[in-house]
N, C-alpha and C positions, 0 to 999 in steps of 0.2 A: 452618475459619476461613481465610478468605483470605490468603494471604501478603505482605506488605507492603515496597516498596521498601527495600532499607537506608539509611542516613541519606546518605550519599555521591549516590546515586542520587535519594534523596528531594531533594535540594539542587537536582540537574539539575533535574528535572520540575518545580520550584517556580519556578528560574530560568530557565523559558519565561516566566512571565508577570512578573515581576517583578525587579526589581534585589537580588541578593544581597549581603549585606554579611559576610562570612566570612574568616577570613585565608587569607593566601598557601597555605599548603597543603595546604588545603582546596580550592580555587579548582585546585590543581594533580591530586588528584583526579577533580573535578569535569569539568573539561576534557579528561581521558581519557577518562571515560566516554563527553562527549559525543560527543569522535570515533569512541568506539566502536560510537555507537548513531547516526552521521549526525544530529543533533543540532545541533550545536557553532556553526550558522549560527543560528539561533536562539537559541540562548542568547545569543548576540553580541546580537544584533537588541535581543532585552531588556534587556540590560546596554549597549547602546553609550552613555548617557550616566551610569552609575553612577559617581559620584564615589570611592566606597572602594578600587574596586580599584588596585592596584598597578602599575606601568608594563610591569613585566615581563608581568602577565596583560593588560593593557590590548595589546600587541604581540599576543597571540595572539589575542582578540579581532577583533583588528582584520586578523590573517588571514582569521581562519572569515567574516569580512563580506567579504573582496574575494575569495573563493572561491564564496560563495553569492551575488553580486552577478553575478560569470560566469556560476555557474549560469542565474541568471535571465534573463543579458542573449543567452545560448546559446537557451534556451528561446524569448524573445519572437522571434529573430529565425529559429526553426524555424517558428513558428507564423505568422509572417507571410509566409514562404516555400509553406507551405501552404496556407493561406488560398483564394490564387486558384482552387488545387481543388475547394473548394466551391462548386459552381453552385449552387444554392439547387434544383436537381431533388431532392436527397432531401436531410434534415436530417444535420450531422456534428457531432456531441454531443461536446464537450473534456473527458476524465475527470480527477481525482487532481489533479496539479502545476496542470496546463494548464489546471484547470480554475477552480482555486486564485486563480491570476496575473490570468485573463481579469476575475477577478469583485473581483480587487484587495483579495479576503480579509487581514486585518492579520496571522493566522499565518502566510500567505505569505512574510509579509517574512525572508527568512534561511533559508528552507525550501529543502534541496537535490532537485534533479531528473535522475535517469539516463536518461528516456523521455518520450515522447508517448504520452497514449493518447487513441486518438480511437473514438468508437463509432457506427456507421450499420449502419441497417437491411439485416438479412440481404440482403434482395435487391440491395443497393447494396453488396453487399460485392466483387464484382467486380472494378464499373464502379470504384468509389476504387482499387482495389488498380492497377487498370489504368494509370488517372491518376497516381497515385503511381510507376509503373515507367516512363511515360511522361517522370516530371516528374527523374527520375534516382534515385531511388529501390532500394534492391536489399534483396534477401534472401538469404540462404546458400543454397547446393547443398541441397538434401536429398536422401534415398534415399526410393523408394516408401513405405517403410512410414512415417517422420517427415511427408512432406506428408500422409498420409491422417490418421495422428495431428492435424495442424492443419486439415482440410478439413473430417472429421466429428466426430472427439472433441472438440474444444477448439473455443472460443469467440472465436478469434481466429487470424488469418493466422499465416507465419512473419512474426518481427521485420524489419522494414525498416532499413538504413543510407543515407544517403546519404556517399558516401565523402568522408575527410576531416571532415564533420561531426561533432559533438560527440554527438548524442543518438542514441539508437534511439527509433523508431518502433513502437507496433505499434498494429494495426487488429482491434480490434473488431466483432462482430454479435453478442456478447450481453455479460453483466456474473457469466455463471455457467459452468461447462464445461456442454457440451451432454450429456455423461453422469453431471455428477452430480450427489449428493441434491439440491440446491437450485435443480437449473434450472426455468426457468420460463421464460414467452415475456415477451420486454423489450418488449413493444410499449406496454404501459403506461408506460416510461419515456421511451419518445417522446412519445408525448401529452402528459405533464406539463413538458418540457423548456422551456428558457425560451431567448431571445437576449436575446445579451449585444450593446449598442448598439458601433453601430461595426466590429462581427463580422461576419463571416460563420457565425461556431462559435456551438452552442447549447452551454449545460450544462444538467445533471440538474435538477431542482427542489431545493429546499433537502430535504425531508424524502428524499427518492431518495440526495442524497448525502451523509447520515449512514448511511443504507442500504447504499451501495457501499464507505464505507470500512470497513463493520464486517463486512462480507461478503468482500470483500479482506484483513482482519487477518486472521479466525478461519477461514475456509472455504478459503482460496486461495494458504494459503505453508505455511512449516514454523515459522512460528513464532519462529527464531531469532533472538532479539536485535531482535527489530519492535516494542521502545515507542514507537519512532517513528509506529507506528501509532496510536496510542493516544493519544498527540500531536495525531496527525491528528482523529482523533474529539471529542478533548476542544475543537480549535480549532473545529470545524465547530457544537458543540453551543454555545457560547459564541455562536459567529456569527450563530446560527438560532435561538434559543430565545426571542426576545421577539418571535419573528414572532407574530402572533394565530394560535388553533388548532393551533401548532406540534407540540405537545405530543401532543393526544392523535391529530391526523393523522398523524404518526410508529406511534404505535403501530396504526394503523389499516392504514396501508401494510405494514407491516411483516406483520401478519397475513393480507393478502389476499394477500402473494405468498409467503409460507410463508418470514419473513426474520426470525424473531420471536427463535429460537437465536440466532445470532451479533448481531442490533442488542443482545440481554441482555449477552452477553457486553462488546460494547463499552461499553456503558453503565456497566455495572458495574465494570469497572476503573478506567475515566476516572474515576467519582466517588470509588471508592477511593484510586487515585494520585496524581491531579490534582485531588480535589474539586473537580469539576464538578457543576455546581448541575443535578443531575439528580432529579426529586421523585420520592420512596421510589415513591407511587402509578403511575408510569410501568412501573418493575420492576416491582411488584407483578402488573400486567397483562401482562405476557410469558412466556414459554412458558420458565423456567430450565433450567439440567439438574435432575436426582431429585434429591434429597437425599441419596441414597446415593453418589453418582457427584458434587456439590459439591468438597467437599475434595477429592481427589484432582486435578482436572481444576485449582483453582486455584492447587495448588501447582504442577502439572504447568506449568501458565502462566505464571506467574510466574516460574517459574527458566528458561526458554524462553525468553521477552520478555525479561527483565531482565538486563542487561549483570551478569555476574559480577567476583571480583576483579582490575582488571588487571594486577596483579602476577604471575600467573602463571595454567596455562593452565586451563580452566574443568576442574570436580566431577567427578564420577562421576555424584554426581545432576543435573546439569547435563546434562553428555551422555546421559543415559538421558531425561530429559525431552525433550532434543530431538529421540530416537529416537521418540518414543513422540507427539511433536507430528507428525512429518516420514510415520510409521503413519498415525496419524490425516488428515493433510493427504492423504495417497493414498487411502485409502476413504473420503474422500467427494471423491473427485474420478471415481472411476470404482466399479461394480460388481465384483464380487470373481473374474466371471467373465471378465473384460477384464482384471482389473490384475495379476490374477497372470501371463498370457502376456504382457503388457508388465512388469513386472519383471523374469521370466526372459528375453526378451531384450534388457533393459539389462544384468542381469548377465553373459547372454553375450557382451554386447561390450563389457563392460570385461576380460573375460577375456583377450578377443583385440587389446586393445588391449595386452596386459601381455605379450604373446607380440613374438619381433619381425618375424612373415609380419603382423603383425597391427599393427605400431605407430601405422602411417595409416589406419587403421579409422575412417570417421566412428562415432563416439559414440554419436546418433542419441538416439530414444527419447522426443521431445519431452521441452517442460518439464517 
């Protein structure tokens, strides 16, 4: 049986979509968790004209809005700095936040943002990367082994800065690592991509980007404390879901490029946690985990995503699930006969970082 938000928590995720009427402290609760889970701009967005609440919470509301208002106003003016990069020779598809903002999505509003991510086709990943170093752009030093980790393993450059700017960058040529389970060639997500008027930037299609964000929760982190994701998925499925065909095109997509795991997964919490109007028949049609492997996997989840007590510092079961997420999130990101030599040399160089011939040891070891 799936493990279900505490009431503290439940209160956040409800008070995305709507104005809570709870007292003072509850609402003080509430507001920790949100900052604990990047949240807290949203919940503002919701609540900014709730009458009930109290001045004192209405003050910290009215933070989390001129914090996420930054955010946003950092974001538009990255993006419009980029922009002229796009010569229209090859398509540059705006993911996640950016892609969010462009399409003027209503969960955008109060949604905080650490990055751009922009996606073009392999063979244009260069020529952008070019333009981008050209246009003042940079990336960190790496060692031999870090750049090849980002040339061949991974599915994106290293991270771009522009110094002084607010956000990182990073540059896409697929939506999966190139070694693991779940890669597939993104050419299909070019095809379906759509422009956004006024843009130079394309986004995903609507059914592609319930696809990316549940591929991004479940397949492409550790899991820790990402209801934010979940957030994500529940806004995008609200946003998309009266489109005609939505429905079972989702699930059709999702099966021809082998995305059927993780879209279940998202699915199924969103409706869980957020009652999201997702129809049983949709699950029904996706590829779950066994049933022997259910329970486990959604308690394992659940104490992962879900912000624990903030009163002190999280479980045993807490930290053992996010071991056991942070496991999971590396085999399937690489084959067992790649991640164990990259493991052992992460641990070697945290080794030598803890020496002191060794304190300036770059790191290394890709994300």
């Amino acid at each position: 049986m799936i493990t279900h938000p505490a009431a503290d928590c439940a209160l956040l995720l409800r008070g995305l979509h709507e104005a809570l009427e709870i007292p003072e402290a509850r609402w003080d609760r509430v507001l920790r968790l949100a900052r604990m889970t990047g949240l807290h701009g949203r919940l503002a967005a919701a609540n900014a004209d709730n009458p009930t609440v109290s001045e004192r919470v209405r003050r910290h509301l009215l933070s989390a809005t001129r914090m996420a208002d930054f955010s946003a106003r950092m974001l538009d003016a990255e993006l419009r700095d980029v922009a002229p990069l796009c010569g229209g020779d090859f398509p540059v598809i705006a993911l996640k936040g950016g892609a969010y903002a462009l399409q003027a999505l209503g969960f955008a509003r109060g949604r905080f943002v650490s990055d751009i991510d922009l996606l073009v086709p392999a063979r244009a990943l260069r020529t952008m990367e070019a333009r981008l170093h050209a246009a003042g752009w940079e990336s960190a030093a790496l060692d031999p082994y870090d750049e090849r980790y980002y040339r061949d393993w991974s599915h994106e450059t290293p991270p771009l800065r522009f110094p002084g700017h607010f956000l990182e960058l990073d540059l896409h040529h697929a939506i999966t690592p190139v070694t693991g389970r779940r890669h597939f060639d993104p050419a299909p997500l070019f095809d379906e991509s759509l422009p956004i008027a006024g843009s130079r930037f394309r986004v995903l299609s609507a059914r592609d980007q319930v696809l990316h964000a549940c591929l991004h929760c479940f397949q492409d982190g550790d899991l820790a404390l990402r209801v934010r994701e979940i957030a994500d998925i529940d806004g995008l499925l609200r946003s998309f879901a009266g489109t005609t065909g939505f429905w079972p095109g989702l699930v059709e997509r999702a099966n021809a490029l082998g995305l059927g795991r993780p879209l279940w997964y998202g699915l199924h919490f969103a409706r869980s946690w957020m009652q999201t109007p997702v129809p049983e028949a949709v699950l029904s049609a996706l590829p779950g985990p066994a049933a022997v492997l259910r329970r486990p996997m959604e308690a394992c989840i659940s104490l992962a995503l879900l912000p624990p007590e903030p009163d002190r510092p999280p479980g045993l079961s807490v930290r053992f699930a996010r071991r056991l997420a942070l496991a999971r999130y590396h085999l399937l990101r690489m084959p067992l006969h790649m991640l164990l030599p990259h493991l052992a040399r992460k641990a070697w160089l945290r080794t030598r970082r803890r020496t002191p011939d060794g304190a300036n040891e770059n790191a290394g070891g890709g994300p």
